[in-house]
C-alpha positions in Angstrom: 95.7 86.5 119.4 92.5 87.9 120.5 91.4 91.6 120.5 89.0 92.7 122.8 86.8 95.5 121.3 84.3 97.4 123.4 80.7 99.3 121.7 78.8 101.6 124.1 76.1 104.6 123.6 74.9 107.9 125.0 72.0 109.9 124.1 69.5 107.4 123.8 67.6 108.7 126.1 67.4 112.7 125.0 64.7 114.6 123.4 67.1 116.4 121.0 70.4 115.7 119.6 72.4 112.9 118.0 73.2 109.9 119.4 76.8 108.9 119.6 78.7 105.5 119.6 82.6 104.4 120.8 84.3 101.4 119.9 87.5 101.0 121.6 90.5 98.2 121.5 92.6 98.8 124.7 96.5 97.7 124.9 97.6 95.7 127.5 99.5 98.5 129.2 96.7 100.6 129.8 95.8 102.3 132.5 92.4 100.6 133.2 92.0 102.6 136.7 91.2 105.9 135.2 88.1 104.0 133.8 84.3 103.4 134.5 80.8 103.8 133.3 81.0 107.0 132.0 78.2 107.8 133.9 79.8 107.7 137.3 83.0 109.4 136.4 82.7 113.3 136.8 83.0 115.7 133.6 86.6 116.1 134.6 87.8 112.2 134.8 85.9 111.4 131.7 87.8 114.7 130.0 91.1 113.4 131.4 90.5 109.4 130.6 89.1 110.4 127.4 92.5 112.2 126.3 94.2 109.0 127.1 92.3 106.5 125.0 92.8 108.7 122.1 96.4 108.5 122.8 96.3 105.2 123.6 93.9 103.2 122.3 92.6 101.9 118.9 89.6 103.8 119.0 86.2 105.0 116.8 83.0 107.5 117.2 79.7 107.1 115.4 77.3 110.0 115.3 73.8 109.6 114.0 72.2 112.5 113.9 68.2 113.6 115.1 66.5 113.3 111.4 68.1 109.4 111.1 67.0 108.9 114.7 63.3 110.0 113.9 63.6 108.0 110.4 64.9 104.3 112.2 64.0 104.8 115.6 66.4 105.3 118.4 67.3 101.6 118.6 68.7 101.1 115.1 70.0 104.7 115.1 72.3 103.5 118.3 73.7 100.4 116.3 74.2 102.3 112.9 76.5 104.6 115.4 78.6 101.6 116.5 79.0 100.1 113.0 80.0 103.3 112.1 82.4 103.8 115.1 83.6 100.2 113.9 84.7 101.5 110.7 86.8 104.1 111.8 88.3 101.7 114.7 89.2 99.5 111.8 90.6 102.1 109.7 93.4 102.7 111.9 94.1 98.9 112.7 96.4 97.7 111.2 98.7 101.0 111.8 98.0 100.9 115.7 98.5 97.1 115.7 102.4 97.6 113.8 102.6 100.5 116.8 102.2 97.4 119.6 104.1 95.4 117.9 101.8 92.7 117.5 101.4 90.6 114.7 98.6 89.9 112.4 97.0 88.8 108.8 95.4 91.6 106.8 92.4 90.0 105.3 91.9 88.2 108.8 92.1 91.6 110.9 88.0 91.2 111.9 88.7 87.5 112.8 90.9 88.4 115.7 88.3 90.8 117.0 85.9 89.4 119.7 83.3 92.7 120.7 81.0 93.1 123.6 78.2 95.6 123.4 76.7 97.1 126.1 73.0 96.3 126.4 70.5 93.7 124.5 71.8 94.5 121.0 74.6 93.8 118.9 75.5 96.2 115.9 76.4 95.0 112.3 79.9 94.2 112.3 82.0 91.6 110.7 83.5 90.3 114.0 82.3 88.2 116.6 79.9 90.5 119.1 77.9 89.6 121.9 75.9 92.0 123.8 75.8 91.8 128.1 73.4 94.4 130.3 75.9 96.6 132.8 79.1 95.8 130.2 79.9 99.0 130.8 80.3 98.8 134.3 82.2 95.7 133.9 84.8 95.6 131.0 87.3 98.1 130.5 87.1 98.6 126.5 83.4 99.3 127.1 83.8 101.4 129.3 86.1 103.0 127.4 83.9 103.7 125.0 81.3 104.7 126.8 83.4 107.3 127.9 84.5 108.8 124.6 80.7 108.6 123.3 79.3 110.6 126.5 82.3 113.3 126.4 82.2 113.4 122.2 78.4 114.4 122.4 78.4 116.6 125.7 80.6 118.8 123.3 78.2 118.6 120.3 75.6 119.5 122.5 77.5 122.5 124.2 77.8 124.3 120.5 74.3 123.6 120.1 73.6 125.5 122.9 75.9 128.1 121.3 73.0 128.2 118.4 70.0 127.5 120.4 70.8 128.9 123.8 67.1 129.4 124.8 66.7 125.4 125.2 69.6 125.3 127.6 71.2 122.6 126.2 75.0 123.0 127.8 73.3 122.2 131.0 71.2 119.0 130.1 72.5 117.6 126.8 69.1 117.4 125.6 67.8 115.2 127.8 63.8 115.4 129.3 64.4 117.8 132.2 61.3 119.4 133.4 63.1 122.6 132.0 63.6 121.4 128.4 60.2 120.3 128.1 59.2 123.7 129.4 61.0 125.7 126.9 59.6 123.6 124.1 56.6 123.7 124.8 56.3 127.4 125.5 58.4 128.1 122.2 58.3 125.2 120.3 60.4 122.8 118.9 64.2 123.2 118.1 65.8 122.4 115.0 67.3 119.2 116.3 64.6 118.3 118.4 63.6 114.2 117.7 59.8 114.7 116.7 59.2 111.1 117.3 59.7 111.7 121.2 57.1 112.0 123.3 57.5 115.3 125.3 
């Protein structure tokens, strides 16, 4: 049998904060409707689908946070997320797979794994992976885990804003609205500001 594993990103695109990564297996009863890009669902469906694939769903985050970003660059910084998000799928494995009642081979668990990646990159992971553009419009375990790596570092950024609430970051997750650029530049940098962006 083959497990279908999904890898998607958000914050690639922000001036400050980390950059987060889900990997998600899906069973074959779930219920694939409450999904999408994580982009077009509201806050509220991605909250509510997100609680399900927890419950549901073989699942792992990555976080990489702003200093490894400005150390690797944002590309490598986005796959160290997923193979980080990869081990902690994996970790819980074997225990979700006795749960479905599905059979497998211990040392042969990655063998049974076939990933797709949203994107043009694949992370380092000892399965099969291949990366497709839009995948996360497209394949239900991606967009699964798009969804838990948007809603996983909308909260991180919200209790940044709870420490830095001059840079308003509950409202734009860090991200280069003329605002944010505004505030830094009248006040300077934050602490978790990527210095390697261009502002």
């Amino acid at each position: 049998m083959s497990l279908i594993c999904g890898f998607d990103e958000a914050g690639r695109g922000p001036l400050a904060g980390p950059v987060t990564a889900g990997c998600v297996i899906l069973p074959n009863d779930f219920p694939v409707e409450i999904l999408n890009d994580s982009k077009k669902l509201s806050e509220k469906k991605r909250i509510a689908a997100e609680q399900v694939i927890m419950e549901k769903a073989c699942w792992g985050l990555g976080v990489v946070d702003h200093e490894t970003i400005d150390q690797m660059n944002i590309l490598r910084a986005s796959m160290y997320a997923m193979s980080i998000a990869y081990q902690m799928m994996r970790a819980k494995l074997p225990d979700w797979l006795r749960l479905q009642k599905i059979s497998f081979v211990e040392n042969n668990l990655d063998g049974m794994i076939s990933a797709i990646t949203d994107g043009t990159s694949c992370p380092e992971v000892p399965c099969e992976c291949r990366c497709e553009p839009k995948a996360d419009g497209k394949y239900p375990e991606v967009m699964a885990a798009s969804i838990i790596a948007k809603v996983e570092r909308d909260k991180m950024m919200v209790e940044f804003d709870k420490l830095y609430p001059e840079y308003g970051y509950a409202k734009h997750k860090g991200y280069p609205t003329a605002a944010h650029i505004a505030i830094c530049r009248e006040i300077g940098m934050s602490p978790i500001q990527r210095k390697t962006f261009k502002f």
